[in-house]
C-alpha positions as CSV (number, residue, x, y, z in Angstrom):
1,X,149.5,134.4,105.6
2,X,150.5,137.9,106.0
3,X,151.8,139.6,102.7
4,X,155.6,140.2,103.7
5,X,156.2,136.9,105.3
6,X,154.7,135.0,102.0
7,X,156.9,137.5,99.8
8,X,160.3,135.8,102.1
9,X,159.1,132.6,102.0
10,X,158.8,132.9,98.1
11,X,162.5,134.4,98.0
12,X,164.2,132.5,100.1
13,X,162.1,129.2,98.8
14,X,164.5,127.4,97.0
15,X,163.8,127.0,93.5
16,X,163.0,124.1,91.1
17,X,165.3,122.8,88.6
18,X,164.1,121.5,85.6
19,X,164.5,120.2,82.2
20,X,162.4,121.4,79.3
21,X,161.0,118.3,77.2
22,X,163.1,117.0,74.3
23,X,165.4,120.1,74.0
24,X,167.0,119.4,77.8
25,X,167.3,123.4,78.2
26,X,167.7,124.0,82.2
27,X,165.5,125.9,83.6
28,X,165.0,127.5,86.9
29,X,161.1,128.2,88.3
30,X,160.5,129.7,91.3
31,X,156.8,130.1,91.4
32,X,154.8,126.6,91.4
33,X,153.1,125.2,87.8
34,X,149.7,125.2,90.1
35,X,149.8,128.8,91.2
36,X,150.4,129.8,87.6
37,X,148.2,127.9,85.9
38,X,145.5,128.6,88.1
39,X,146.8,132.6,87.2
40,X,146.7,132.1,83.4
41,X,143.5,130.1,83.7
42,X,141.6,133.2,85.5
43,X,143.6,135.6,82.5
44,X,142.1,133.7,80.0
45,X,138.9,133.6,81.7
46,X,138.6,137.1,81.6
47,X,140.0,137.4,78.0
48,X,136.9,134.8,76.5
49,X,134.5,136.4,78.5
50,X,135.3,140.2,77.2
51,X,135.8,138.4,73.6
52,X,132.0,136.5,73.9
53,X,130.4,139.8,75.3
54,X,131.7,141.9,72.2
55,X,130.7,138.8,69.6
56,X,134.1,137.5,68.9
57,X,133.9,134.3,70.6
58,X,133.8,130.8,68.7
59,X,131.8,132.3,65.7
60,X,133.6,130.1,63.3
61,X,132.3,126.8,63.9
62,X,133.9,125.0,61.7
63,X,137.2,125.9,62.7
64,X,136.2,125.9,66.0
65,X,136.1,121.6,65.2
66,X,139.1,121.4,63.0
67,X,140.8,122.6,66.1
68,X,139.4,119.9,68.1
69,X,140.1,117.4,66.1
70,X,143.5,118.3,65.2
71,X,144.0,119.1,68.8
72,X,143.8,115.7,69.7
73,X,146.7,113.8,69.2
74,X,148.6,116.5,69.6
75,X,147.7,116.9,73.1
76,X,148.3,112.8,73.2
77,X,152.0,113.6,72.2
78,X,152.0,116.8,75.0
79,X,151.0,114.4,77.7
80,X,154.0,111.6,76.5
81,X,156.6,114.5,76.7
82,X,155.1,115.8,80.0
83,X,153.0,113.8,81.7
84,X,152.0,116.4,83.8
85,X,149.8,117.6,80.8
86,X,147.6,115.0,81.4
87,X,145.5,116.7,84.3
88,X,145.6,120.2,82.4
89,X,142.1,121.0,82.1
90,X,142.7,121.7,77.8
91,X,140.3,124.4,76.4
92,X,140.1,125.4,73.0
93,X,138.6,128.7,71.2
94,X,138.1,130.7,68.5
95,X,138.1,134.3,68.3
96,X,137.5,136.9,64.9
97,X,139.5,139.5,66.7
98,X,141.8,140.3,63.8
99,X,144.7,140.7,66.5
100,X,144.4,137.4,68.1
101,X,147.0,134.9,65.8
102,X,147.0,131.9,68.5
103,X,147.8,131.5,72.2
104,X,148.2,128.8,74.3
105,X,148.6,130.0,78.2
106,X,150.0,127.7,80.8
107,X,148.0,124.3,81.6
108,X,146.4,123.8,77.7
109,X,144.5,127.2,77.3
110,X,144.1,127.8,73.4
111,X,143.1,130.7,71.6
112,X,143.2,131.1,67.7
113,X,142.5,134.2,65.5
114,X,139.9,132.9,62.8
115,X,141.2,136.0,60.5
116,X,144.9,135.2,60.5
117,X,144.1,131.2,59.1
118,X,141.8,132.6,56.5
119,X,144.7,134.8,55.4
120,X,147.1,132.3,55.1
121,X,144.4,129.5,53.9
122,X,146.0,127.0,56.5
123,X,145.1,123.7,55.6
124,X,144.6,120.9,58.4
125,X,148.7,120.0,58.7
126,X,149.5,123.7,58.8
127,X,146.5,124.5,61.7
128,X,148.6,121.5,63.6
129,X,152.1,123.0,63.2
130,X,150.0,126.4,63.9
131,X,148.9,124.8,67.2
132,X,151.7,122.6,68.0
133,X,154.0,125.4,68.5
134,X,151.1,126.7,70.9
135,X,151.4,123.9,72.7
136,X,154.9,123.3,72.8
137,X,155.1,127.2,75.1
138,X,152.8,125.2,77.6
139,X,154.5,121.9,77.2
140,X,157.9,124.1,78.2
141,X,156.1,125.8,81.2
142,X,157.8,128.7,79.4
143,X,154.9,131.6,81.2
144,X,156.4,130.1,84.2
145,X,159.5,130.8,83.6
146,X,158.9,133.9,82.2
147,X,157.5,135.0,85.6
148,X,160.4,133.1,87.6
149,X,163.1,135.2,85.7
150,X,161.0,138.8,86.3
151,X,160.9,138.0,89.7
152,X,164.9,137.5,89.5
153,X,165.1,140.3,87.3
154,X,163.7,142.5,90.2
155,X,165.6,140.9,93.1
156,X,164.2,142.6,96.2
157,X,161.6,142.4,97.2
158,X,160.2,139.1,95.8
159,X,156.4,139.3,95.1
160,X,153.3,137.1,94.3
161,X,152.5,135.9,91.3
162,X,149.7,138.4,90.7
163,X,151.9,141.6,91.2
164,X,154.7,140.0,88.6
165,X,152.2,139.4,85.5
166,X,150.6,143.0,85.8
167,X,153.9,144.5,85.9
168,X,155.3,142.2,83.2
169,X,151.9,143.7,80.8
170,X,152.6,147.5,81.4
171,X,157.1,147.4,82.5
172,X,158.2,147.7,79.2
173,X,161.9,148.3,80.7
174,X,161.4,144.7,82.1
175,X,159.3,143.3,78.9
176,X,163.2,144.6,77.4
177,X,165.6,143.0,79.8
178,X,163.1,139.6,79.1
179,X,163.6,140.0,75.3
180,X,166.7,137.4,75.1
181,X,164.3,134.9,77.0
182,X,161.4,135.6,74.8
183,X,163.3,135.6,71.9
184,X,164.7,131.5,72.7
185,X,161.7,130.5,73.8
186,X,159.9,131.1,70.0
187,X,162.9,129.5,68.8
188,X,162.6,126.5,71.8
189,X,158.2,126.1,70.7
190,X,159.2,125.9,67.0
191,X,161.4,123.6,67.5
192,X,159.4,121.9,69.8
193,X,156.1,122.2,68.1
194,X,157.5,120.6,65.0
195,X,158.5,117.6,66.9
196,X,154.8,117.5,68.4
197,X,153.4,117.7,65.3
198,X,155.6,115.0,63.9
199,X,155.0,112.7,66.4
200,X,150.9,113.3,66.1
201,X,151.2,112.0,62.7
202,X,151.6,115.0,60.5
203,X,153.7,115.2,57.5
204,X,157.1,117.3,57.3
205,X,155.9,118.6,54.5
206,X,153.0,120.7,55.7
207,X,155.2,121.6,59.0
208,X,157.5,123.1,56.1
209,X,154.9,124.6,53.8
210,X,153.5,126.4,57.4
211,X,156.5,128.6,57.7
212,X,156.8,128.9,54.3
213,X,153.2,131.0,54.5
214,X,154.8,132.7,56.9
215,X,157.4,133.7,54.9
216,X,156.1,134.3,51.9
217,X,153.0,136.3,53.8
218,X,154.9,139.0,55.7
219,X,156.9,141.9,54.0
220,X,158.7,142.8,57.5
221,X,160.6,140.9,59.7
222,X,159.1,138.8,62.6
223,X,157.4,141.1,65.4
224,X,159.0,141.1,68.7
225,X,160.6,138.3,69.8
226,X,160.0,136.1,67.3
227,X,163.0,134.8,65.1
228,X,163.2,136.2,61.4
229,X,160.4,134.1,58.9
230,X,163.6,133.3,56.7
231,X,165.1,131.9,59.9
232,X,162.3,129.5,61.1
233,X,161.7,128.3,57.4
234,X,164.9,127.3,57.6
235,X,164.6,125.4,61.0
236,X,161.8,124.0,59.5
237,X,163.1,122.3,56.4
238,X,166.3,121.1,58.2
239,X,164.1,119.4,60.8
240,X,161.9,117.7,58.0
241,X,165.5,116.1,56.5
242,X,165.6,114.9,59.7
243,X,162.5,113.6,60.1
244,X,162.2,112.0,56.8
245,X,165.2,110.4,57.4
């Protein structure tokens, strides 16, 4: 298919409306959850592949199967929420790249930084709130609709998938007008992670004590999109009353 004519077919496709999983937020995707998780699978391809040729890859093997156990029913719970989940092809990894904290990329791609749980000494409840808020940004399709809005965002013409994630990595005027997005979707995957990690089994208190090490660890605010520390502690002991109701 020749590049303009798959460009108007993508603009004037009509898009999908959907629900994200226990919060109900609408939300409107115009690319299709195949096309970008087979784009975030071949990113994070590329990113374990750089990361195992400099020595960074999956060095901590012990963490390496905390992860997977932990990762377990967590990704049972993903799969009751979206069922969809359960054909993801889930990967898990760890990297000592000291600017890594964790990822999760659209369809179950994990990555987490082996120096930031040794700083905060994360025991195995706080590694699953740690990864269940990873998991809740894939459970939300929220990459896909990260790429849906910059599409919108640019209006004419529309473009593949490919040309919308390199611009989104070097625009930072469209990284800026995505900032109010960003910023509720961290707030949407804490709020979602804690109910995943919850639901897998794992006490409200350790969900409480995780952001609590968050808080307590940083001296400046949140980077980026992410909500204040004081502000998600304070999500997360409001949700435990609720759980532990």
């Amino acid at each position: 298919m020749k590049p303009v004519l798959a460009a108007l077919m993508m603009l004037f496709a009509p898009a999908v409306h959907a629900q994200v999983p226990e919060t109900g937020r609408a939300q409107e995707l115009r690319y299709s959850a195949a096309e970008v998780d087979a784009g975030m699978e071949d990113r994070f391809i590329d990113q374990t592949v750089d990361l195992a040729a400099l020595g960074k890859l999956d060095q901590d093997r012990r963490l390496l199967a905390r992860l997977r156990y932990i990762s377990v029913e967590l990704m049972r719970v993903a799969i009751e929420l979206k069922p969809e989940a359960a054909s993801w092809q889930w990967e898990i990894h760890t990297t000592s790249d000291p600017d890594v904290d964790a990822i999760c990329m659209a369809g179950g791609k994990i990555l987490v930084g082996s120096a930031f749980v040794q700083r905060l000494q994360l025991t195995d409840g706080e590694l699953a709130t740690l990864l269940a808020h990873e998991v809740a940004h894939a459970v939300a399709e929220h990459h896909r609709e990260t790429f849906s809005e910059a599409m919108l965002v640019n209006r004419l013409p529309a473009v593949p998938l490919d040309v919308v994630m390199a611009r989104l990595d070097s625009d930072l005027s469209l990284q800026i007008r995505l900032w109010k997005l960003s910023s509720l979707q961290e707030s949407e995957a804490d709020h979602l992670g804690m109910v995943l990690a919850h639901r897998a089994g794992w006490p409200a208190a350790d969900i409480v004590s995780f952001y609590r090490k968050l808080a307590d660890g940083e001296s400046v605010p949140a980077p980026g999109a992410y909500p204040e520390y004081a502000s998600r502690l304070s999500m997360a002991q409001g949700m435990a009353r609720l759980f532990d109701y």
